[in-house]
C-alpha positions as CSV (number, residue, x, y, z in Angstrom):
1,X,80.2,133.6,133.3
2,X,79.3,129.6,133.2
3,X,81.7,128.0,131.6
4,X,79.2,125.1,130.5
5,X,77.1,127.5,128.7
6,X,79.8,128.2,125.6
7,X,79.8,124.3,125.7
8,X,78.6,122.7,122.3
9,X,78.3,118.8,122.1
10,X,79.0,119.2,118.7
11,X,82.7,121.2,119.0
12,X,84.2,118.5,120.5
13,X,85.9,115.7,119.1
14,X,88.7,113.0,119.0
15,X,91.5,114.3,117.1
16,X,93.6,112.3,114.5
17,X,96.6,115.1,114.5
18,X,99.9,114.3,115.7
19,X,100.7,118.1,115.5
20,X,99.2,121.4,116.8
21,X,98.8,123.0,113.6
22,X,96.3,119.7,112.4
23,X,94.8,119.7,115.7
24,X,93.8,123.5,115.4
25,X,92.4,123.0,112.0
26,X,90.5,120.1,112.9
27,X,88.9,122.0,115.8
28,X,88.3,125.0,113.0
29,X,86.6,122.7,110.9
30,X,83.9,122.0,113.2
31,X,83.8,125.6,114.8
32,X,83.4,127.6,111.6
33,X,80.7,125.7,109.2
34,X,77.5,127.1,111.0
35,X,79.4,130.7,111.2
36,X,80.0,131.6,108.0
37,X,81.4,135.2,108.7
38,X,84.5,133.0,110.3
39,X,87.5,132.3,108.2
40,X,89.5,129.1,109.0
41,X,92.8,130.7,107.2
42,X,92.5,133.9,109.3
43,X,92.0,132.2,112.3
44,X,94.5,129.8,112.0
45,X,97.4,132.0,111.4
46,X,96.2,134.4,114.3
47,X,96.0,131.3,116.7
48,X,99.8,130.3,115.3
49,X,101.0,133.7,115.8
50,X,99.6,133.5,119.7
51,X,102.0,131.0,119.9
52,X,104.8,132.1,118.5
53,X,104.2,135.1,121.1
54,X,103.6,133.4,124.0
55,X,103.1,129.8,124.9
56,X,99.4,128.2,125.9
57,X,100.2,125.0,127.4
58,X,99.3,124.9,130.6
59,X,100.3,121.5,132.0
60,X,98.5,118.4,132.9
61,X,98.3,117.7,128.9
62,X,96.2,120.9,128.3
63,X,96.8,123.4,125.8
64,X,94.5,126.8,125.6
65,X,94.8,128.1,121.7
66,X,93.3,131.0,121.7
67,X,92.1,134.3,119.5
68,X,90.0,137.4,119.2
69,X,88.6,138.3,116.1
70,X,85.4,140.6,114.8
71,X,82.4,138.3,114.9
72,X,78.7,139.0,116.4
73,X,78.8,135.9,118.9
74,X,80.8,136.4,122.2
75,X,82.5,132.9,122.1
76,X,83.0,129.9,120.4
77,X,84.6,127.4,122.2
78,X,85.8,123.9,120.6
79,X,87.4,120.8,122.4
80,X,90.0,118.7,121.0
81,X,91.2,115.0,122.8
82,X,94.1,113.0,121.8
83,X,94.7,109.7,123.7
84,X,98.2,109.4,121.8
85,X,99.2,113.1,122.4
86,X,100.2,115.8,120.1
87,X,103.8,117.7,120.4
88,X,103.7,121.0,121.3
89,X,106.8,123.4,122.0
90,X,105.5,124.9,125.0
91,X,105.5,121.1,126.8
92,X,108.5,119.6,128.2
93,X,110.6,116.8,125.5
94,X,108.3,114.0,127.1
95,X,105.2,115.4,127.5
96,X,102.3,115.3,125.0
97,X,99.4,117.3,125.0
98,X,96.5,115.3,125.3
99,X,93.4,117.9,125.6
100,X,93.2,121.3,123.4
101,X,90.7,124.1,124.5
102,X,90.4,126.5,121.4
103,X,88.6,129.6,122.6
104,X,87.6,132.0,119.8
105,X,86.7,135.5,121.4
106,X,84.9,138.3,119.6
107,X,86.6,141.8,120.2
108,X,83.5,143.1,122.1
109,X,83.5,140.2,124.7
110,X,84.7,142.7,127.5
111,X,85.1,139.5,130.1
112,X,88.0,137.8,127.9
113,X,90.7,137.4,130.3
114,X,88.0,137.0,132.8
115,X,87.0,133.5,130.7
116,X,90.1,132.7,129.8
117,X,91.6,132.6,134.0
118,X,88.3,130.7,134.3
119,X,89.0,128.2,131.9
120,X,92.9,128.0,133.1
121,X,91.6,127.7,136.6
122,X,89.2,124.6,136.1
123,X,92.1,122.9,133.8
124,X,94.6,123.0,136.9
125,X,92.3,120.1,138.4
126,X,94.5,116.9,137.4
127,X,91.7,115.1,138.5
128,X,89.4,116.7,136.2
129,X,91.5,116.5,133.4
130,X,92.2,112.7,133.4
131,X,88.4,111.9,133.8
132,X,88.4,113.9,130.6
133,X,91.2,112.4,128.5
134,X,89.9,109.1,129.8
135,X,86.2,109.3,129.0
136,X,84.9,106.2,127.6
137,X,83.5,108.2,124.3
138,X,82.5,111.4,123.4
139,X,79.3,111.8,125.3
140,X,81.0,111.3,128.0
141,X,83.5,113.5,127.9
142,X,80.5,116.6,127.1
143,X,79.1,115.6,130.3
144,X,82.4,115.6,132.5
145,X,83.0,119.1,130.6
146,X,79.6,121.0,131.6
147,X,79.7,118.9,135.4
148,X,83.6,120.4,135.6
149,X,83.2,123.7,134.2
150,X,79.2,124.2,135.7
151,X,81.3,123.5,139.0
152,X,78.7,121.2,139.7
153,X,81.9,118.6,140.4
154,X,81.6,119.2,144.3
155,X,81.9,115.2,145.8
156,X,79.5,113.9,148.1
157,X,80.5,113.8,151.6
158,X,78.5,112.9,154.4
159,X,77.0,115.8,156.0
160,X,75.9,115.0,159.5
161,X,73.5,116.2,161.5
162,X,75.7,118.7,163.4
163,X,76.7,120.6,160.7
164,X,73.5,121.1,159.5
165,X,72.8,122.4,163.0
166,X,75.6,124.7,162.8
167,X,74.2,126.3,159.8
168,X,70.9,126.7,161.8
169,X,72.6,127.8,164.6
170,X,74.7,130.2,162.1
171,X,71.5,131.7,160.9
172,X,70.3,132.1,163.9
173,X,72.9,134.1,165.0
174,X,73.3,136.3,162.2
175,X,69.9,137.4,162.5
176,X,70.3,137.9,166.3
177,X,73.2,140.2,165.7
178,X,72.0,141.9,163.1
179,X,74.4,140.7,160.2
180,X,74.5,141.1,156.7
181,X,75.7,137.9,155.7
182,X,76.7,134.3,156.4
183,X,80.2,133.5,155.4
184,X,80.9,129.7,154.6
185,X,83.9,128.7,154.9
186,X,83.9,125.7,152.5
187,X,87.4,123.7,152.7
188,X,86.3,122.1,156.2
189,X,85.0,119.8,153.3
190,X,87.1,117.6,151.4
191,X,85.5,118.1,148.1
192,X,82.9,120.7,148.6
193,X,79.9,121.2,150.5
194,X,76.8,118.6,149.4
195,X,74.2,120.9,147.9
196,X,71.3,121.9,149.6
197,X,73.4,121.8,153.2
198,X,73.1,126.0,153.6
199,X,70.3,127.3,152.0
200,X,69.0,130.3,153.5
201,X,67.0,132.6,152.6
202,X,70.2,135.1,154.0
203,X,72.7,136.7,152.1
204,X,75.7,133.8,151.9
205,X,79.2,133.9,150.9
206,X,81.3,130.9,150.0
207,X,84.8,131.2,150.6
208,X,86.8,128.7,149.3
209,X,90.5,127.7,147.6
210,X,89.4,125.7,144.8
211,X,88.1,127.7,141.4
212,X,84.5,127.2,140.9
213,X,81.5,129.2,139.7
214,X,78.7,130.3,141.8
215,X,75.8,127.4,141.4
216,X,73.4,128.2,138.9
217,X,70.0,127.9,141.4
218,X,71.4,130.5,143.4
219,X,72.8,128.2,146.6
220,X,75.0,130.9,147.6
221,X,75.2,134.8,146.9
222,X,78.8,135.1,145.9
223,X,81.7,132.7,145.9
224,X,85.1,134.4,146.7
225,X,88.7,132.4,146.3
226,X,91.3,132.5,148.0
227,X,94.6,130.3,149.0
228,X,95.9,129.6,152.0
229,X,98.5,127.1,153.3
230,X,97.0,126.9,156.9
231,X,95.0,124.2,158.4
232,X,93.5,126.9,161.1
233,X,90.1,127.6,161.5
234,X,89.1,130.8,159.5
235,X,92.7,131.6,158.1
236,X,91.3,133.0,155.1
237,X,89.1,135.1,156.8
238,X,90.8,138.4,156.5
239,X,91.9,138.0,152.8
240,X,88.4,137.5,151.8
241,X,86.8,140.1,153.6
242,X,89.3,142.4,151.8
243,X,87.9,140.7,148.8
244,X,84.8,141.1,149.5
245,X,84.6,144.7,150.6
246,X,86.7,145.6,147.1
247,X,84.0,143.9,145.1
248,X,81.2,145.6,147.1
249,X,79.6,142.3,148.7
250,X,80.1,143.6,151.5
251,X,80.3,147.5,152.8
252,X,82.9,148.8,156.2
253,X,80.1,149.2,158.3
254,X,78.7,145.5,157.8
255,X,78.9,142.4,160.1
256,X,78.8,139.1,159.5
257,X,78.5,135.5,161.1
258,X,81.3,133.1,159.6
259,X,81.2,129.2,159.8
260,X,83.9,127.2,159.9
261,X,86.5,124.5,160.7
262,X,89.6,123.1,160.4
263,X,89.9,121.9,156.7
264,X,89.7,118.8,155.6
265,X,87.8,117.4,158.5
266,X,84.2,117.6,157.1
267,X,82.9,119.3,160.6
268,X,81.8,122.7,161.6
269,X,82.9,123.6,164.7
270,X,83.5,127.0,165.1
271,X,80.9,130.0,164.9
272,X,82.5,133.9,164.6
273,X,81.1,137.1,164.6
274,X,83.1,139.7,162.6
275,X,82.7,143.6,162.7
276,X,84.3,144.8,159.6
277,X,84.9,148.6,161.0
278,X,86.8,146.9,163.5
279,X,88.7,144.4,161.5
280,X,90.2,147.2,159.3
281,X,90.2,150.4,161.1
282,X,93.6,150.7,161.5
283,X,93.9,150.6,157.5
284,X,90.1,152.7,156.4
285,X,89.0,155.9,157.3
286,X,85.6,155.5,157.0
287,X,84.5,154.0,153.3
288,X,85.3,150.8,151.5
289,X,86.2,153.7,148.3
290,X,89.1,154.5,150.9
291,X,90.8,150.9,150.8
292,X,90.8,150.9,146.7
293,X,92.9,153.6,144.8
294,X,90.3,154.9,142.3
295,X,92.4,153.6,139.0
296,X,92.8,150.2,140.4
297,X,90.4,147.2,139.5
298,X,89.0,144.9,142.1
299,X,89.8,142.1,140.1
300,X,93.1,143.2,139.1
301,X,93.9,143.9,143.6
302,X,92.5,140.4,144.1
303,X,94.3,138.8,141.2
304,X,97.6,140.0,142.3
305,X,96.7,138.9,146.5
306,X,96.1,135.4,144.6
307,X,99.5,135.2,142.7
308,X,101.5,136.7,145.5
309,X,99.8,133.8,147.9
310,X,100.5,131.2,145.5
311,X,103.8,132.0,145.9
312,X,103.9,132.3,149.5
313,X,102.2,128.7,149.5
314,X,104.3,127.2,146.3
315,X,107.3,129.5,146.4
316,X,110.7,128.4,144.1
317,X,112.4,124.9,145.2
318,X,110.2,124.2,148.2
319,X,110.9,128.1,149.6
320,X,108.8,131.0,149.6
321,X,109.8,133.3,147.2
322,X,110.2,137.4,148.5
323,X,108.5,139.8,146.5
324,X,106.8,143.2,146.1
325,X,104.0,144.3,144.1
326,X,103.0,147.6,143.2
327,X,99.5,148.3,142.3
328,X,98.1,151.6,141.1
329,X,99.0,155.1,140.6
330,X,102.0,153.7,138.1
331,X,102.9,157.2,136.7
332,X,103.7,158.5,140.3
333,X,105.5,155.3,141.0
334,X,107.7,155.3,138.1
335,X,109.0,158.5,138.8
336,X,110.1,157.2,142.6
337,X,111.8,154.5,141.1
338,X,114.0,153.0,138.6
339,X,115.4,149.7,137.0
340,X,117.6,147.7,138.7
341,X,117.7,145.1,135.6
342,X,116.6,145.4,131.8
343,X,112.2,145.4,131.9
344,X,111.5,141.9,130.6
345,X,107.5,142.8,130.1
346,X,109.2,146.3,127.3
347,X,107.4,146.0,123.9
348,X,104.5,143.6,124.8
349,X,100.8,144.1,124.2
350,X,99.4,145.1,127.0
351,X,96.7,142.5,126.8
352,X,100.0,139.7,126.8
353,X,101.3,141.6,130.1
354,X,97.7,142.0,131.7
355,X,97.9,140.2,135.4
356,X,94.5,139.2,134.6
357,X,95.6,137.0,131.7
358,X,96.2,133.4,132.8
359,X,99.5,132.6,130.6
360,X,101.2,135.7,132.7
361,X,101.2,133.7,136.2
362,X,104.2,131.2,135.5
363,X,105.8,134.6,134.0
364,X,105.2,136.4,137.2
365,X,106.2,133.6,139.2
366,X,109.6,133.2,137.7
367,X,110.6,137.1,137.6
368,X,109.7,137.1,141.2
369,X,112.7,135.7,142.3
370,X,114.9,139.1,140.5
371,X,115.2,142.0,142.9
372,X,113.1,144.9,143.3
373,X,109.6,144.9,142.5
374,X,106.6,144.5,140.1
375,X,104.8,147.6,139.0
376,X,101.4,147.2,137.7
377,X,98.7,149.4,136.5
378,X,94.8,149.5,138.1
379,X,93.6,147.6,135.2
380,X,96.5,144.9,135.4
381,X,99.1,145.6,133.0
382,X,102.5,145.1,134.2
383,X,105.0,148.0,133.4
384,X,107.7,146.7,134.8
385,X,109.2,144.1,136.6
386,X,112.7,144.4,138.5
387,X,112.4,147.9,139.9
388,X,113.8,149.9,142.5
389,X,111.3,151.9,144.8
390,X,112.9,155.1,145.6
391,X,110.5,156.5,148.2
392,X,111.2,157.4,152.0
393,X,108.8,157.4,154.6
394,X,110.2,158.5,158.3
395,X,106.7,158.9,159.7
396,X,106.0,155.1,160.0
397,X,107.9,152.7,162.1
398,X,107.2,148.8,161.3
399,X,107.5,146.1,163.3
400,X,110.9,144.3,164.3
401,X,112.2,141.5,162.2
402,X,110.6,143.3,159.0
403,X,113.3,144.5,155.9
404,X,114.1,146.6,153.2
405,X,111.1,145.0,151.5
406,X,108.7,145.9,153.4
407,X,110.0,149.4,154.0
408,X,109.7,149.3,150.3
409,X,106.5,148.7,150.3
410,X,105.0,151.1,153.2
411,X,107.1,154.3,152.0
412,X,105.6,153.7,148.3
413,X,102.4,153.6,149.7
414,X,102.7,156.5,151.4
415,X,103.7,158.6,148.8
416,X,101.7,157.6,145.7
417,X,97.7,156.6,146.0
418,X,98.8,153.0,145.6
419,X,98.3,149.4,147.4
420,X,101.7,147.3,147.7
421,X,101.8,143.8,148.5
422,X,104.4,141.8,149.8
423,X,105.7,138.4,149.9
424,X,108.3,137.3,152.9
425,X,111.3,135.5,151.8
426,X,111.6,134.2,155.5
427,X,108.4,133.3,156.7
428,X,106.3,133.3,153.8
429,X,103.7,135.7,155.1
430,X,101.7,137.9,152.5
431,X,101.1,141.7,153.6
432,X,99.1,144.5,152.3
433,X,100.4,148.2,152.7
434,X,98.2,151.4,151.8
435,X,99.1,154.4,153.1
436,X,101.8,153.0,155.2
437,X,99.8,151.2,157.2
438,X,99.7,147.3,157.2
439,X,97.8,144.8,157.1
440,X,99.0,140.8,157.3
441,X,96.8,138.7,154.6
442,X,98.1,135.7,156.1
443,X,99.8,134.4,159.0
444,X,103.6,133.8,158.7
445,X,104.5,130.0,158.3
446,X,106.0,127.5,161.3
């Protein structure tokens, strides 16, 4: 959903709190008093006991306070800004947090983790969250909110009059060859595309690394995200089209015209026609419903691709960090495998362990670096972290220079209806596995 639309001018304010507990009530004071079914005692002590469970600072100065209670309205969302900073024991001894994002969900608001990695996602922009703590009053700051959050942040660059060509020429193309879609590839622009460069009255697909929302007046179809730490023209390609084919944008039988370049430089230069039978026929046997286990979420697959590139690209101490994820089927894979360690996700609320929640990447990122791998239900809940996978597969040979890992990975998926994922400790490439055959997400790093 658009973030801008839970946006009220008159939920955010400047707060006078040196602590979190003050800041939250201040934030209640002014989200409750045209809801009168809300209660600022309950909600307080449920938005305390959040964090006593798990942390919501997020860095950057931002803290995400947040709670679900029984009310008829979806959201209420209030904004908090401290230019002296308020202690919080989720931020390191010198930090202060300097911005507080108190969502209030109702429990029928089936998109809540959804909105909350939304907000999480937009917050991870220092950029936008320094134009935020330093807005010159609070007008201001509402306006910076809706631009940042509406995703309507995208800088002006100069387009020139080649890359409007392109597009033409894109079009063009994809009508001649009878595609389905235009895919944009929208990092060859430092800052985003200008708006109004690709309209077409074709189907169009941004791809792109930063977190925004598709633009409200419809300039393209569908946005898909997805990291990558190469410069290369199109390296994202093959992870969003597996994106894309999970969430049904696109179907096997589809083809499509991509435009690109290399990123950063502001220039289309390169024009690609992709036939998706061909792209994955190695790994589908005729039907995107063959690529997806049937208990496992699209948002939950793409979620976990996202984390275990961010880890590829970020890693632990400047290395990539190896990893395996298990995804689906988590019955048959907990009976081909056991615990190497103690399960640091036992006795948890589900919704706390969800891969979908936001507060779980850092959590996910730091158990990576413990042997054995991650299982994790279709809709996102992590069992179990820290596992040994038990199954054999002798009907599969993978290539040279490939370990235990990723033998791992291909036996599992061979003998459970299950995706696996894994992260290389040595080159840092990211590689799907279902049914034991692979696929590399990205391309291993020089």
């Amino acid at each position: 959903m658009r973030l801008d639309r839970i946006i009220a001018r008159g939920r955010i304010v400047d707060l006078k709190s040196l602590d979190l507990e003050g800041a939250l009530q201040e934030l209640l004071d002014v989200s409750v008093e045209k809801f009168a079914d809300l209660k600022p005692e309950a909600l307080l002590k449920g938005l305390l006991a959040r964090e006593g469970t798990m942390t919501t600072y997020l860095g950057h100065g931002v803290a995400l306070p947040h709670v679900r209670v029984k009310m008829k309205r979806r959201y209420v969302l209030a904004i908090g800004r401290s230019r002296v900073g308020i202690r919080h024991d989720g931020a390191m001894a010198d930090e202060r947090v300097h911005l507080i994002v108190m969502l209030i969900a109702g429990e029928n608001a089936r998109d809540y983790l959804q909105v909350l990695a939304s907000i999480a996602r937009q917050v991870k922009d220092k950029e936008l969250v320094e134009g935020l703590i330093n807005a010159s009053d609070l007008d201001a700051l509402h306006e910076r909110l809706v631009g940042g959050f509406g995703g309507l942040r995208a800088v002006e660059v100069q387009q020139s009059r080649v890359n409007r060509l392109m597009f033409r020429e894109a079009e063009r193309v994809a009508l001649g060859a009878a595609c389905s879609a235009v895919v944009i590839f929208g990092d060859v622009f430092i800052g985003g595309l200008q708006p109004g460069t690709v309209r077409s009255k074709l189907k169009t697909i941004l791809v792109t690394r930063t977190a925004i929302e598709s633009s409200e007046d419809g300039e393209y179809s569908y946005t898909i995200q997805v990291r990558s730490f190469s410069n290369q023209r199109l390296a994202q390609l093959r992870s969003a089209m597996l994106v894309a084919l999970t969430r049904g944008v696109v179907k096997f039988t589809d083809r499509i015209c991509c435009v690109g370049g290399i990123s950063g430089s502001n220039q289309f230069d390169t024009l690609v026609v992709v036939d998706i039978e061909r792209e994955f026929q190695t790994l589908l046997t005729g039907s995107t419903a063959d690529l997806l286990p049937a208990d496992v979420k699209p948002e939950v697959l793409e979620r976990v691709i996202a984390v275990a590139t961010e880890l590829a690209v970020e890693g632990r101490e400047g290395r990539p960090v190896g990893c395996l994820f298990v995804v689906g089927d988590d019955e048959k894979v907990g009976s081909l495998s056991k615990p190497l360690v103690l399960n640091p996700f036992y006795g948890y609320k589900e919704e706390d362990r969800n891969i979908l929640n936001p507060f779980m990447d850092e959590t996910v990122k730091e158990f990576s670096s413990i042997d054995g791998a991650f299982i994790i239900r279709g809709d996102g809940v992590v069992e179990s972290a820290g596992s040994l996978i038990q199954a054999t597969d002798s009907t599969h040979e993978l290539p040279g220079g490939l370990g235990s890992r990723h033998a791992a990975a291909a036996a599992i998926s061979v003998a459970t209806n299950c995706i696996s994922i894994v992260v290389s400790s040595s080159t840092g490439q990211v590689t799907l596995f279902r049914r034991g055959v692979m696929l590399p997400l990205t391309e291993k790093r020089r």
